[in-house]
C-alpha positions as CSV (number, residue, x, y, z in Angstrom):
1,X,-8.8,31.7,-22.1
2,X,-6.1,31.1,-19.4
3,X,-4.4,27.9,-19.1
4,X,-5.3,27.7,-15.7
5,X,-9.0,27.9,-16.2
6,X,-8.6,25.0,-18.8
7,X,-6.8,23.0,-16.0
8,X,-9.8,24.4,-13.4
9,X,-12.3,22.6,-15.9
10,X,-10.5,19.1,-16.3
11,X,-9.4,19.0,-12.4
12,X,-13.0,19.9,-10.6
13,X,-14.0,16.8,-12.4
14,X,-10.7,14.9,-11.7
15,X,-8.8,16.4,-9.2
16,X,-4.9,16.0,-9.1
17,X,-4.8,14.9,-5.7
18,X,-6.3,11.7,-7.1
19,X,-3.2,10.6,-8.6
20,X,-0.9,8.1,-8.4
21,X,2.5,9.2,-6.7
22,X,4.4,7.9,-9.3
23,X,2.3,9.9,-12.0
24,X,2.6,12.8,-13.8
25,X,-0.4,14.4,-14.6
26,X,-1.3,18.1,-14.8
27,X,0.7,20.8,-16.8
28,X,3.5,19.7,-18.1
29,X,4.9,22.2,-20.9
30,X,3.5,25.9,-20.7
31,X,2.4,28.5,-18.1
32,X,-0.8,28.5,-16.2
33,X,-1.2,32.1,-17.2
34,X,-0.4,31.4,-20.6
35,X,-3.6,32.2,-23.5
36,X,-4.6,29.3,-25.3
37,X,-7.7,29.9,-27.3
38,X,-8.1,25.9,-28.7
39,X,-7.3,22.3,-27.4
40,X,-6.5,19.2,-29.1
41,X,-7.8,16.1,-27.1
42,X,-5.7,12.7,-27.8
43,X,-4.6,10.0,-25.4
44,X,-0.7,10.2,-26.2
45,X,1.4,13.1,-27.4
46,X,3.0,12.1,-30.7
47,X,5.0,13.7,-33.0
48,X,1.6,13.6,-35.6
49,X,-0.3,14.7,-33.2
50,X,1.4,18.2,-32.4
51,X,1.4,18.0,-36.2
52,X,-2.3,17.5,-36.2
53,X,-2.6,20.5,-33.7
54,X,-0.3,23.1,-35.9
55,X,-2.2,22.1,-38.9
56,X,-5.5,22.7,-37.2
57,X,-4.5,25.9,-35.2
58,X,-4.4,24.6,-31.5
59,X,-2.1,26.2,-29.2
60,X,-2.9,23.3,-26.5
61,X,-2.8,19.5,-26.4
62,X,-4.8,17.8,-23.6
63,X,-4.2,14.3,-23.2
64,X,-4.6,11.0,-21.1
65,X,-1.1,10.3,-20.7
66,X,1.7,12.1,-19.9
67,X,4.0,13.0,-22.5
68,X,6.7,13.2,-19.5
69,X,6.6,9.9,-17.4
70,X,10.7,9.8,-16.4
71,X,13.0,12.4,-15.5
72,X,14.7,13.8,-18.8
73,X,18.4,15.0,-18.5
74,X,19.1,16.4,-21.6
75,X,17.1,17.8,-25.0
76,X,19.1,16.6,-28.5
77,X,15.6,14.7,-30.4
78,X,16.8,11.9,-29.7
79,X,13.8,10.5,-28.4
80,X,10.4,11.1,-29.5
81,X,9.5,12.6,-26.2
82,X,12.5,14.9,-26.8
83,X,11.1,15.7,-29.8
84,X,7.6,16.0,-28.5
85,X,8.9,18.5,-25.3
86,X,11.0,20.4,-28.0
87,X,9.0,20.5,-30.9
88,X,5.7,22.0,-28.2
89,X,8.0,24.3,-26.5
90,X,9.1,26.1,-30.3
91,X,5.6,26.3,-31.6
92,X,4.2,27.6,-28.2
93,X,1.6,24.7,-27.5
94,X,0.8,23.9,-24.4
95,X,0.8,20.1,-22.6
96,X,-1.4,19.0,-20.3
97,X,-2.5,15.5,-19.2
98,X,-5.3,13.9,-17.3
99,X,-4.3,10.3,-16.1
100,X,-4.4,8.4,-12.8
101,X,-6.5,11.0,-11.6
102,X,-9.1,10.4,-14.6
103,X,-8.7,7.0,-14.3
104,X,-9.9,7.0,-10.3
105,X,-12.1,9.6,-10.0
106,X,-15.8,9.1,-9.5
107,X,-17.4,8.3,-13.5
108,X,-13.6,8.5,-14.7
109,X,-12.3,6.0,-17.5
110,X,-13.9,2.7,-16.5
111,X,-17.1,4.1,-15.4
112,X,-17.0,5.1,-19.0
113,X,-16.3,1.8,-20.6
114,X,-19.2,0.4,-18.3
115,X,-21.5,2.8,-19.6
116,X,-20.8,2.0,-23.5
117,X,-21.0,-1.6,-22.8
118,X,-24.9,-1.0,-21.1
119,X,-24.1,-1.9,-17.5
120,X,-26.0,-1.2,-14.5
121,X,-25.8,-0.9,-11.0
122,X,-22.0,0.4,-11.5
123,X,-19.4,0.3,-7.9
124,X,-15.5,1.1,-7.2
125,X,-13.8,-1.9,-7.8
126,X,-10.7,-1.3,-5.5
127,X,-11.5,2.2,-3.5
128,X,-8.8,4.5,-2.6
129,X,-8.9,7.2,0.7
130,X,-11.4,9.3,-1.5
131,X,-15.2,9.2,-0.7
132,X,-16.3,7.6,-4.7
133,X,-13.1,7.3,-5.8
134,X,-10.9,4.2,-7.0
135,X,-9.7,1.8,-9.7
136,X,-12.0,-0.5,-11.7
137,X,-15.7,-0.6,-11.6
138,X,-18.0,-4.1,-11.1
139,X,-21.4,-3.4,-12.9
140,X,-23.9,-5.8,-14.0
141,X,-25.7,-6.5,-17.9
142,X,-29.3,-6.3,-17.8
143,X,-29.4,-9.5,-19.1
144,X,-27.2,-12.2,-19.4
145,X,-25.3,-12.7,-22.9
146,X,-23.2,-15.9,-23.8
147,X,-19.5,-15.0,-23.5
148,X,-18.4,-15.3,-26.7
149,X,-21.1,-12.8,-27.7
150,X,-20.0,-10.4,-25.2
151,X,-16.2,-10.6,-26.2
152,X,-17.9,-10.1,-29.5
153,X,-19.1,-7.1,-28.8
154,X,-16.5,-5.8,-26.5
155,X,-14.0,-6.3,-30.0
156,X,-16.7,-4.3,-31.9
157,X,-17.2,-1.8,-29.5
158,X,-13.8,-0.6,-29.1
159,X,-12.5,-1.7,-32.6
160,X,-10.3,-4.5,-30.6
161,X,-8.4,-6.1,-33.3
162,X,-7.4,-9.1,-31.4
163,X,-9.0,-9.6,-28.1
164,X,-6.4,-12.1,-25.6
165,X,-8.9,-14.0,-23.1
166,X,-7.8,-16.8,-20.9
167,X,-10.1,-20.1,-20.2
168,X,-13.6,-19.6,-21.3
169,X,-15.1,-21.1,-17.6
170,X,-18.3,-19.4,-17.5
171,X,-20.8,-20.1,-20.9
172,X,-22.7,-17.0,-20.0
173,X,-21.7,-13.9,-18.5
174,X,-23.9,-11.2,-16.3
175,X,-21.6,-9.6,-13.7
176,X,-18.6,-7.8,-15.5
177,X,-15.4,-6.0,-14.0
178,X,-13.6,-3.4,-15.6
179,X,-10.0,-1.3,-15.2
180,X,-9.2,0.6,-18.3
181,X,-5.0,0.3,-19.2
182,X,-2.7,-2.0,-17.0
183,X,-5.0,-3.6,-14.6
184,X,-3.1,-7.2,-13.6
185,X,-2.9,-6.0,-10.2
186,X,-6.9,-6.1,-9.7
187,X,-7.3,-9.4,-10.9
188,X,-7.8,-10.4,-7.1
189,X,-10.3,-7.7,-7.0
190,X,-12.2,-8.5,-9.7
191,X,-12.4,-12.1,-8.6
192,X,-13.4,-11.4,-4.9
193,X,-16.4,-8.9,-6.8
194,X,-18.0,-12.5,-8.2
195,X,-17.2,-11.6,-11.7
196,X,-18.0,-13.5,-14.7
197,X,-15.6,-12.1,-16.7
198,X,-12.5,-9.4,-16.2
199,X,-12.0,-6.3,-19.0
200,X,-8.5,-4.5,-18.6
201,X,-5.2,-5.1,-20.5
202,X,-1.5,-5.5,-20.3
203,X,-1.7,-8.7,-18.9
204,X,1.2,-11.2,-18.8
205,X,1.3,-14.9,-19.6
206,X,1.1,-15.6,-15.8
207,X,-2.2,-13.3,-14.9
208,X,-4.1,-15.6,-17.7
209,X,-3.4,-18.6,-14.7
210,X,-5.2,-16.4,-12.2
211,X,-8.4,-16.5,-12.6
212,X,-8.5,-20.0,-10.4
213,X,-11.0,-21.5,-13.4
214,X,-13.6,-18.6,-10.9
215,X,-13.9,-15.8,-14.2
216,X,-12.7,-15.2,-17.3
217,X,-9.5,-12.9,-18.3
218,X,-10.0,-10.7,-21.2
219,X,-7.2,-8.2,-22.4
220,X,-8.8,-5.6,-24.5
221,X,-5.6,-3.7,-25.3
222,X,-4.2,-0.5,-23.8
223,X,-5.5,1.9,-26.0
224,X,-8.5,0.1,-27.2
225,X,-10.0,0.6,-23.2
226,X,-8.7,4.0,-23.1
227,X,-9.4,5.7,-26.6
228,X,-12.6,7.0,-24.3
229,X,-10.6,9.6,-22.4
230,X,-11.1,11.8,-25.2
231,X,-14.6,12.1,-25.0
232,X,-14.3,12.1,-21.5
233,X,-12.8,15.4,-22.3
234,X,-14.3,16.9,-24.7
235,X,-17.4,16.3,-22.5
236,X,-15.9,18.0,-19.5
237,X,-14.9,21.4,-21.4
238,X,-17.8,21.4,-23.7
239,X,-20.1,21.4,-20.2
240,X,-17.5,23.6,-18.2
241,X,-16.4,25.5,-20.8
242,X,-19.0,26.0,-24.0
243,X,-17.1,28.9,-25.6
244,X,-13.6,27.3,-25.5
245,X,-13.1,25.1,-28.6
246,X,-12.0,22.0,-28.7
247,X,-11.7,19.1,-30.8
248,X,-10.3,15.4,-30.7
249,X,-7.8,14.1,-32.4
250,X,-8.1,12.1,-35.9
251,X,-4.1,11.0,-35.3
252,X,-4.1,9.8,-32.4
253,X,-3.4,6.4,-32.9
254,X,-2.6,2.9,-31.5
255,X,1.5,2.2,-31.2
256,X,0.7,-1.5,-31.2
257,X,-0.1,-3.1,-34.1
258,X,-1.9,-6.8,-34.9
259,X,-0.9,-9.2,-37.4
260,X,-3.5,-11.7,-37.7
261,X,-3.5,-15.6,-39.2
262,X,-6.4,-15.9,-41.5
């Protein structure tokens, strides 16, 4: 299988025109005419994860973000995105990432995290130029759930170790907005949407004030609300692509960790 047919798959559904213009998603080590014959889907290159992919034969590694964000002016390890670049580039593996554009695309990342949390009636939070396409979703429960019980279950969902929230204002919530990864700037949004409550994360101390006592903040962690971009993946080649193998990473893992007061 071509590289390029790989990237076909993953782009029809997410197109790289979606992107953000400071991202860097697409193919980023490799050839598109290069021959890959397996994929390993994680949401961060890591130095175990190209590990993970010699060990278990695959000559590509798709993931959700980019291993290369900045500009790199020189290769000497020592950085583990040097390492990454350099250590992919000896062993022949290709790099390819899905990120803005999986994030905005119609049914992208927070569709996703809507769908596993059972809402309904599911819209484009913040839309961009795209016809279906945007940042953030607003979807309703079927039925209304107390909000520590949803927060509850939002933790137990997405294995959320420690789940930051701001004011608990509404006792129950019904109407829930979502934007997988750093999603302070659509806290405006998702209060304008009516809201009960706000799932995103990476927010400051400040953001927790901005809720105007209107909905309730919740910061899920990074790669809590994006772990699902793998089986985004592996759902897109699997329908695109039957006879191409790939398999999600078991090492791809969180980079922050929780220490908790018992």
């Amino acid at each position: 299988m071509k590289v390029r047919d790989v990237a076909a798959a993953i782009e029809e559904f997410a197109p790289l025109g979606l992107q953000e213009s400071y991202d860097n998603a697409g193919l980023i080590v490799g050839r598109y005419d290069d021959e890959v014959h397996k994929a390993l889907l994680a949401v961060d290159v890591t130095e175990e994860v190209i590990e993970e992919a010699v060990e278990c034969g695959c000559d590509m590694i798709i993931t959700h973000h980019p291993i290369v964000f900045h500009a790199l002016k020189r290769f000497n390890s020592s950085t583990y995105v040097e390492r990454c670049v350099e250590e992919a580039i000896r062993r022949g593996i290709v790099l390819y990432a899905a990120h803005t554009n999986l994030d905005s695309t119609p049914n992208g990342m927070s569709w996703r995290v809507g769908q596993m949390l059972g809402l309904e009636n599911m819209a484009v939070m913040q839309a961009t130029n795209t016809e279906g396409a945007g940042f953030g979703v607003v979807g309703e429960l079927k039925e209304s759930e107390k909000s520590e019980d949803f927060m509850r279950r939002v933790m137990q969902t997405f294995d959320v170790k420690a789940l930051r929230h701001s004011e608990v204002v509404r006792s129950n919530v019904k109407k829930v907005a979502i934007c997988t990864g750093a999603g302070g700037s659509l806290i405006e949004d998702a209060r304008r949407s009516g809201a009960d409550i706000y799932l995103t994360a990476d927010l400051k101390y400040n953001d927790f004030m901005r809720g105007e006592n209107a909905i309730i903040l919740a910061d899920m962690g990074h790669f809590e609300s994006e772990y699902c971009a793998i089986q985004i993946l592996f759902d897109i080649l699997s329908k695109k692509m039957p006879i191409f193998a790939a398999c999600k990473s078991v090492r791809s893992s969180n980079p922050v960790n929780y220490m908790i007061q018992q």
